[in-house]
C-alpha positions as CSV (number, residue, x, y, z in Angstrom):
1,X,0.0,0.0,0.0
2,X,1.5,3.3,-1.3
3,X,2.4,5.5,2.0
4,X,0.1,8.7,2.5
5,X,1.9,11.4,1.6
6,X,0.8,14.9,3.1
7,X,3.0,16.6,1.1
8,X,0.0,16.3,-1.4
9,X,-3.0,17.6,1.2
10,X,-4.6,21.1,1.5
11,X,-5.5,21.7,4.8
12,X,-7.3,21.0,7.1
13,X,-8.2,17.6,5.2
14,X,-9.6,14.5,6.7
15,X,-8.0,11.5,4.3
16,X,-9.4,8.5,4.3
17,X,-7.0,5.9,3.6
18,X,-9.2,3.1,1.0
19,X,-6.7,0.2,1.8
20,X,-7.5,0.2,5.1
21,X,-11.3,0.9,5.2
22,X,-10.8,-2.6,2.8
23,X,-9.4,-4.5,5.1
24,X,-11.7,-3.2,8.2
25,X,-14.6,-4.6,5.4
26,X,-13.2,-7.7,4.7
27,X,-12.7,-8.2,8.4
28,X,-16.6,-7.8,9.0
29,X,-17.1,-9.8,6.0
30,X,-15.4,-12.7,7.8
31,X,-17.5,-12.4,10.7
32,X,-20.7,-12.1,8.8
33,X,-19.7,-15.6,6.8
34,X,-18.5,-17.4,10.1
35,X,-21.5,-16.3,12.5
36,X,-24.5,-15.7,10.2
37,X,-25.1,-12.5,11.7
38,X,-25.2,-9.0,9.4
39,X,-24.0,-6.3,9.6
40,X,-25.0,-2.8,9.0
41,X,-23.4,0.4,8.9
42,X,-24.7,3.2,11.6
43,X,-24.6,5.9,9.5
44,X,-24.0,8.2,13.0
45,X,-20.6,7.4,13.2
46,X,-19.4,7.2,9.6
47,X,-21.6,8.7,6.6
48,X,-18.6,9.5,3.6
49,X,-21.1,8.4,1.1
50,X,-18.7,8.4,-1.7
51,X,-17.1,5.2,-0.4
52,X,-20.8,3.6,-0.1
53,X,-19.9,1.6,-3.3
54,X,-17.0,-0.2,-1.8
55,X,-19.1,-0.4,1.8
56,X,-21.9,-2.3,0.2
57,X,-19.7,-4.7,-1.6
58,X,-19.4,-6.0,2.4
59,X,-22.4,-4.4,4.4
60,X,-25.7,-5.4,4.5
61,X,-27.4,-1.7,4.7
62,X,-27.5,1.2,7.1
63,X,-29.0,2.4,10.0
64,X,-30.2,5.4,10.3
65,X,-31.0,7.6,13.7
66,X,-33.4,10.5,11.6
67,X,-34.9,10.7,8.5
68,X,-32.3,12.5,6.5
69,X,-29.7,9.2,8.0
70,X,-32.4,6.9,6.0
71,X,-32.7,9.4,3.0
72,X,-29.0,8.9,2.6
73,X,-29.1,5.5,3.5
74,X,-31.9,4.7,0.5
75,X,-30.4,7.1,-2.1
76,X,-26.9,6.4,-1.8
77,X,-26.5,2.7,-0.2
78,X,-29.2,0.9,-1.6
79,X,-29.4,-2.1,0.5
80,X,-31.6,-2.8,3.9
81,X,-32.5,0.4,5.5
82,X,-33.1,-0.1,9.6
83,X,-34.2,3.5,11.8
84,X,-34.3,4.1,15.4
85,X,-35.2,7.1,16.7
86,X,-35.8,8.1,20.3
87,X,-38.9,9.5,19.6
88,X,-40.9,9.7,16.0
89,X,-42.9,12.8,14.8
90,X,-46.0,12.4,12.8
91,X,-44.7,15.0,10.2
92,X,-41.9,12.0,9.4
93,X,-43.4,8.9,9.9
94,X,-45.4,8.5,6.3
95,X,-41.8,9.3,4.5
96,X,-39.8,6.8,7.0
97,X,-42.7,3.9,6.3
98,X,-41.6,4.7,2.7
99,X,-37.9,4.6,3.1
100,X,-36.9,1.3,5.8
101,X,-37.1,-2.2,6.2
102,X,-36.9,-2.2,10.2
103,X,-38.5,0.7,12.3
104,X,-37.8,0.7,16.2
105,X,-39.3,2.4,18.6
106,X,-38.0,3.7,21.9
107,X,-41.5,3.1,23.9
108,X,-44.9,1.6,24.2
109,X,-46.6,4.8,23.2
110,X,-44.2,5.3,20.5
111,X,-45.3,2.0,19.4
112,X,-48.9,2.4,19.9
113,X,-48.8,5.7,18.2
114,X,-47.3,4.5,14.9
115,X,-48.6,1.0,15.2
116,X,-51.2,0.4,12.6
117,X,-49.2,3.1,9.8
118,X,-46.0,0.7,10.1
119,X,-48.0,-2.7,10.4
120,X,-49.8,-0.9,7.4
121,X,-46.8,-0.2,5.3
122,X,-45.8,-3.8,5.7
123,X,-42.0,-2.7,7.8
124,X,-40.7,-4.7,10.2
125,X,-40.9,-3.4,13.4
126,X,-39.5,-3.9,16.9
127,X,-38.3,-2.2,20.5
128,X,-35.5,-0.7,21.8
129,X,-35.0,-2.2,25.4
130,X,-32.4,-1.5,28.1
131,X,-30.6,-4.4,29.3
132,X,-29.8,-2.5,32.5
133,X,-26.1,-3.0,32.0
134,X,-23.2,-0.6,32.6
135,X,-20.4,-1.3,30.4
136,X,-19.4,2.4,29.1
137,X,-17.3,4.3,32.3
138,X,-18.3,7.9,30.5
139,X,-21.6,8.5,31.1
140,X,-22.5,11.0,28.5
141,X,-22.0,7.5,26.2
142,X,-23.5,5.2,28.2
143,X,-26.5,4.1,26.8
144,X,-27.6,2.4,29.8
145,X,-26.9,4.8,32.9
146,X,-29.3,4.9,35.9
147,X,-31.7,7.7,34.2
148,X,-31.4,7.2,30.6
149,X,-33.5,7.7,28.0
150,X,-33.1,5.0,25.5
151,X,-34.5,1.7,25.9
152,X,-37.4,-0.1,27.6
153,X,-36.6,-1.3,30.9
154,X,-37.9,-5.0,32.2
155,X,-39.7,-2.5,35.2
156,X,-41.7,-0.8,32.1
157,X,-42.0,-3.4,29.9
158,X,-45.7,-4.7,28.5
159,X,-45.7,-8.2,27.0
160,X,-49.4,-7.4,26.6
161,X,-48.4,-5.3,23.8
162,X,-46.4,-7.2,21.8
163,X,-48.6,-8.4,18.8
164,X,-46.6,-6.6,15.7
165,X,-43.4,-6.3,16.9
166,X,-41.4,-8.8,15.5
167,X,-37.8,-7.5,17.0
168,X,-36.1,-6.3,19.8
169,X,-32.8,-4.1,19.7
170,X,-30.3,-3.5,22.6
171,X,-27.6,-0.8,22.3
172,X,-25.0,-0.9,25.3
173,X,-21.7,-0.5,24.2
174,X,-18.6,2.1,23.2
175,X,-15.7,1.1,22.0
176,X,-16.2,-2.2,23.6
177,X,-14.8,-5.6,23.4
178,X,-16.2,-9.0,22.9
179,X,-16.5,-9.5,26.9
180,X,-18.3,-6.2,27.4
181,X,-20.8,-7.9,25.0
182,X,-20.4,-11.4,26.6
183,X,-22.2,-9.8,29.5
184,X,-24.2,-7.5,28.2
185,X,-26.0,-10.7,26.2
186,X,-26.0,-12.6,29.8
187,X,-28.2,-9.1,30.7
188,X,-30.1,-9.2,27.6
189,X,-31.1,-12.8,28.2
190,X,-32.4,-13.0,31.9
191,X,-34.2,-9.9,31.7
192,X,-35.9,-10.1,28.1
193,X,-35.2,-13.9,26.8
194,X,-38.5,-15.0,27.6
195,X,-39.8,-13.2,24.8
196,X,-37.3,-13.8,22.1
197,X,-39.6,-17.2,20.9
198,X,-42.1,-14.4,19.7
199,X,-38.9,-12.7,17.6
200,X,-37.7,-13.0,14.4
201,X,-34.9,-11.0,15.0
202,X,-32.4,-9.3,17.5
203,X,-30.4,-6.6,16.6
204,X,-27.2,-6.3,19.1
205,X,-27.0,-2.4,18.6
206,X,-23.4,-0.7,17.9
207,X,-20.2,-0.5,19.8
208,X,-18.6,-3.6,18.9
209,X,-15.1,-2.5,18.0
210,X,-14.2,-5.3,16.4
211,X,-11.4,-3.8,14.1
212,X,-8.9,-2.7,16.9
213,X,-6.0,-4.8,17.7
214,X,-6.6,-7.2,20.5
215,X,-10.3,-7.7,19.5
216,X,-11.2,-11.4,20.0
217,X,-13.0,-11.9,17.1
218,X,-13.1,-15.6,17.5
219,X,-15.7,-14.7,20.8
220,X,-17.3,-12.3,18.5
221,X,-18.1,-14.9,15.8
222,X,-19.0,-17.6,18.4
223,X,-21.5,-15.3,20.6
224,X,-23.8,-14.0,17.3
225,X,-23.8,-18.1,16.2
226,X,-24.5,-19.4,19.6
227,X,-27.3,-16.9,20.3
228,X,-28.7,-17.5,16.8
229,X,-28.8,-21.2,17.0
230,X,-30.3,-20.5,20.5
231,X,-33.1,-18.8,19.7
232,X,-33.8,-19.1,16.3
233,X,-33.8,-15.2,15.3
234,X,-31.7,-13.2,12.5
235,X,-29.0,-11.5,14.6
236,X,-28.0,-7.9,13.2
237,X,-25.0,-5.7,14.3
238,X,-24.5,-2.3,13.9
239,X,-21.4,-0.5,14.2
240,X,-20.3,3.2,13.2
241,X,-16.9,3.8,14.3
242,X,-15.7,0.0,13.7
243,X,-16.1,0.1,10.5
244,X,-13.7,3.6,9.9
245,X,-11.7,2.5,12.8
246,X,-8.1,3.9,12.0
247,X,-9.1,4.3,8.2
248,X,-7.8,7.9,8.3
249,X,-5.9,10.9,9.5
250,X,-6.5,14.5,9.9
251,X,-3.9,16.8,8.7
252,X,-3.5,20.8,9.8
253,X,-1.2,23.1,9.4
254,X,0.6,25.7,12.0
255,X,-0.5,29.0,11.4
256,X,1.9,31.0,14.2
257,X,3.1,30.3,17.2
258,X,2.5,32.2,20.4
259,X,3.5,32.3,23.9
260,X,1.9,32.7,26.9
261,X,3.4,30.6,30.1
262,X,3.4,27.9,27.4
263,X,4.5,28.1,24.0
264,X,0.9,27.8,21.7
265,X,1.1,26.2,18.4
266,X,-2.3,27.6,16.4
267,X,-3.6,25.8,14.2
268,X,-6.2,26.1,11.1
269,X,-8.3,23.3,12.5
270,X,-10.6,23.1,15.4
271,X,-11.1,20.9,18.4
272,X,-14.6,22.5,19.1
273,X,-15.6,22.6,15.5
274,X,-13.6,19.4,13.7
275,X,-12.7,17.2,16.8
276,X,-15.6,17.2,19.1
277,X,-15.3,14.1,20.8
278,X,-11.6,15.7,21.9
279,X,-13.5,17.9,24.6
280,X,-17.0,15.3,24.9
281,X,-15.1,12.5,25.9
282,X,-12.6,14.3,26.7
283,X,-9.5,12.6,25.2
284,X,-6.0,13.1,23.4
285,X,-5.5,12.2,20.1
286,X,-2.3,10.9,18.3
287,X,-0.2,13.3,16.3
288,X,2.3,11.3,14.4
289,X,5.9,11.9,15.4
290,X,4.7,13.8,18.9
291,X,5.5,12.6,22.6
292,X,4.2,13.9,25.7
293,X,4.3,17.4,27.3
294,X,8.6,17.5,27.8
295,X,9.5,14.1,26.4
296,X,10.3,15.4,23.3
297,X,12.8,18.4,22.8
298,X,10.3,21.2,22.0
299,X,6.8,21.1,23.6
300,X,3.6,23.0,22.5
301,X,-0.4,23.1,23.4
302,X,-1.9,23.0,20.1
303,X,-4.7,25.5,19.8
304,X,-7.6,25.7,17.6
305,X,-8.8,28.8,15.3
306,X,-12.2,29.7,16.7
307,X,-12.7,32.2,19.5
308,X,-13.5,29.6,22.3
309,X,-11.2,29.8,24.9
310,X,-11.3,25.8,26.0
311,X,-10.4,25.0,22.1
312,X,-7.4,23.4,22.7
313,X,-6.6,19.9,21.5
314,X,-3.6,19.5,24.1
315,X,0.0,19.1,25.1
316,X,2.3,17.7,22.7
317,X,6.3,17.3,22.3
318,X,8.0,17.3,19.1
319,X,12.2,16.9,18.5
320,X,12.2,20.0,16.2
321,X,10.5,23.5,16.9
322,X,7.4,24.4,15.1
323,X,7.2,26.1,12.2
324,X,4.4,28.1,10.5
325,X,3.5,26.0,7.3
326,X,4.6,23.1,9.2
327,X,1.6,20.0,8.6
328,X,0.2,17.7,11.8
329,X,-1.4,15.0,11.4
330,X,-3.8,14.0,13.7
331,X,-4.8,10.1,13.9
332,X,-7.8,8.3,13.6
333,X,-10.0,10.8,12.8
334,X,-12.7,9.5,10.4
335,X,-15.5,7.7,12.7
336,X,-17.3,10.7,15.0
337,X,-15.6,13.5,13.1
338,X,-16.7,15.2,10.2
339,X,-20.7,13.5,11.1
340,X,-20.7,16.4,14.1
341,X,-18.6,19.0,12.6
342,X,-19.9,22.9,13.1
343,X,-18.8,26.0,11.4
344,X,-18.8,27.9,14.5
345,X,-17.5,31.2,14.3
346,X,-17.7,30.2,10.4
347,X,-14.7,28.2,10.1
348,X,-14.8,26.0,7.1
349,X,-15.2,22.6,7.5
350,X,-12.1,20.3,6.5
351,X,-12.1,19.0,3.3
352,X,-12.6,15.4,2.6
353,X,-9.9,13.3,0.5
354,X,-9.5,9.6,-0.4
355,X,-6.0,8.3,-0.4
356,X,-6.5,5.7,-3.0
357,X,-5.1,1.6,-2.3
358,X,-3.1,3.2,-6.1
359,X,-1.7,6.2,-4.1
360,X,-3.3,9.1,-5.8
361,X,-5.2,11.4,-3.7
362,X,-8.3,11.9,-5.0
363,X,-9.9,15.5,-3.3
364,X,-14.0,14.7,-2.5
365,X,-15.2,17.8,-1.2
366,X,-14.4,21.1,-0.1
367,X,-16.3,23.4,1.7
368,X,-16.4,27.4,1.2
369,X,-19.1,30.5,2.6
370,X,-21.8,29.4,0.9
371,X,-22.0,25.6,3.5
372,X,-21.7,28.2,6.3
373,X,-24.1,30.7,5.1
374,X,-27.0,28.2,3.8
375,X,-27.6,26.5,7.4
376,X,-28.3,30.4,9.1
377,X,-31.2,31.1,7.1
């Protein structure tokens, strides 16, 4: 595979890297054909739609969290089309009925509200339910925390109001590993299994990194067969970030270099605006070639170029000093990226790149006044 080369790369630019989106997809495609599960891409977490026609050579659809997820999902992926929503509005629901194959709702009056439209429009449906499990330490990703919002709990659940549904989903992982599921399906079973003979299908939700390093995949396979086998039921998966896991870099360049206590690389990208999960989660990305704060020769905080005070990505080290003109780039930054960029303060949105598996950059998209100005008014 022909190195990146940023010599090549405007900036900011997220590049995807195609040769190792492939080989993320052909992992998946190995645990599809071993377990009999699918899965399907949570358009949430990674939505570049001009690499759908590789994606569907391995994927089995899209899920989609709104209506304009499915539209993209229907127009531009073409395969099964599967929507949750916490909550449904009437305005939507006759173009959603038109659009997926699988419709879940977050509630019993959800369900009873929509109930004879969907049955109506012949869509599968099911229910989101809440294992009641507590896998994800952060809790503003923790689908499962002690007051959330998503999912049915076994407290407020109605097997009384089951004829239709032919489904259930659970969603209760981050980032997690094939033992954070082992448990979760433990969960999953006690609390809802005497229902699954009614299903047709179960879909594990998303969070199943099962493209990092270290991943036991060989679990993986072995927990979607066992469980179908078990019960009988399709078994669907649905990850986001998995499937751009360490596809992709984003590269910025210095723009000048202050000093104030601390010497301040700024930069023309943004941790508020570009790198959001950087101050949600919070957490410190990669630069290639950096250390910590002082382990390196010349240490900098690397600043970002909106007016927020707390946009700061953090404290690096590099062996030389920093130089305006001088390119970063930042790792792994293609899941949970550009799907929740802003153009706060109207900073433009990086552009989007492919870096071909032939080595040729091929530029995708950039972004100019008129993406900032068309989403004011």
């Amino acid at each position: 595979m022909p190195e990146l080369d940023i010599s090549q790369i405007p900036t900011p630019c997220y590049v995807l890297e195609e040769a190792k989106l492939l080989a993320n997809l052909e992992l998946m495609q190995r645990v599809q054909a071993e377990s009999g599960g699918q899965i399907i891409l949570a358009l949430k977490g990674f939505a570049m739609w001009s690499t759908f026609p590789l994606v569907r050579q391995y994927l089995q659809g899209c899920t989609a969290s709104s209506l304009n997820e499915a539209l993209l999902a229907s127009e531009e992926f073409g395969r099964q089309v599967h929507v949750y929503c916490p909550a449904y509005t009437d305005a939507e629901m006759p173009r959603l009925l038109e659009l997926a194959d699988h419709l879940i709702f977050n509630s019993f009056s959800q369900w009873a509200r929509f109930k004879d439209q969907a049955l109506a429009a012949g869509v599968s449906c099911g229910l989101r339910v809440n294992p009641q499990v507590c896998e994800v330490t952060t809790d503003m990703y923790n689908p499962c925390g002690t007051t959330s919002r998503l999912g049915i709990t076994p407290d407020e659940f109605h097997p009384e109001l089951l004829d239709g549904i032919e489904g259930l989903h659970f969603h209760a992982l981050c980032e997690s590993g094939t033992d954070s599921l082992e448990r979760t399906l433990t969960a999953f079973e006690q609390r809802f299994g005497a229902y699954l003979p009614q299903m047709k299908w179960v879909n594990f939700g998303g969070g199943h990194l099962m493209t990092r390093e270290g991943y036991d995949v060989e679990l993986l396979i072995r927990l979607i067969r066992d469980f179908r086998e078990r019960h009988g039921v399709k078994v669907y998966l649905e990850p986001g970030g998995a499937v751009a896991w360490r596809t992709g870099v984003l590269v910025a360049s210095v723009l000048d270099v202050v000093r104030n206590n601390v010497a301040i690389a700024m930069l023309d990208t943004s941790a508020a605006a570009h790198m959001p999960d950087v101050l949600e989660m919070p957490y410190r990305p990669r630069v290639t070639g950096s250390g910590q704060p002082g382990e390196k020769a010349h240490s900098y905080r690397l600043g970002g170029n909106t007016c927020l005070a707390g946009d700061v990505v953090g404290d690096y080290s590099f062996d030389e000093p920093l130089q305006v003109g001088d390119k970063l780039v930042f790792e792994d930054m293609i899941h949970y990226t550009f799907v929740k960029n802003t153009t706060f303060n109207g900073v433009n949105l990086p552009a989007l790149a492919i870096w071909t598996r032939e080595g040729e950059l091929k530029l995708v998209r950039q972004f100019g006044y008129q993406d900032f100005k068309s989403r004011l008014s």
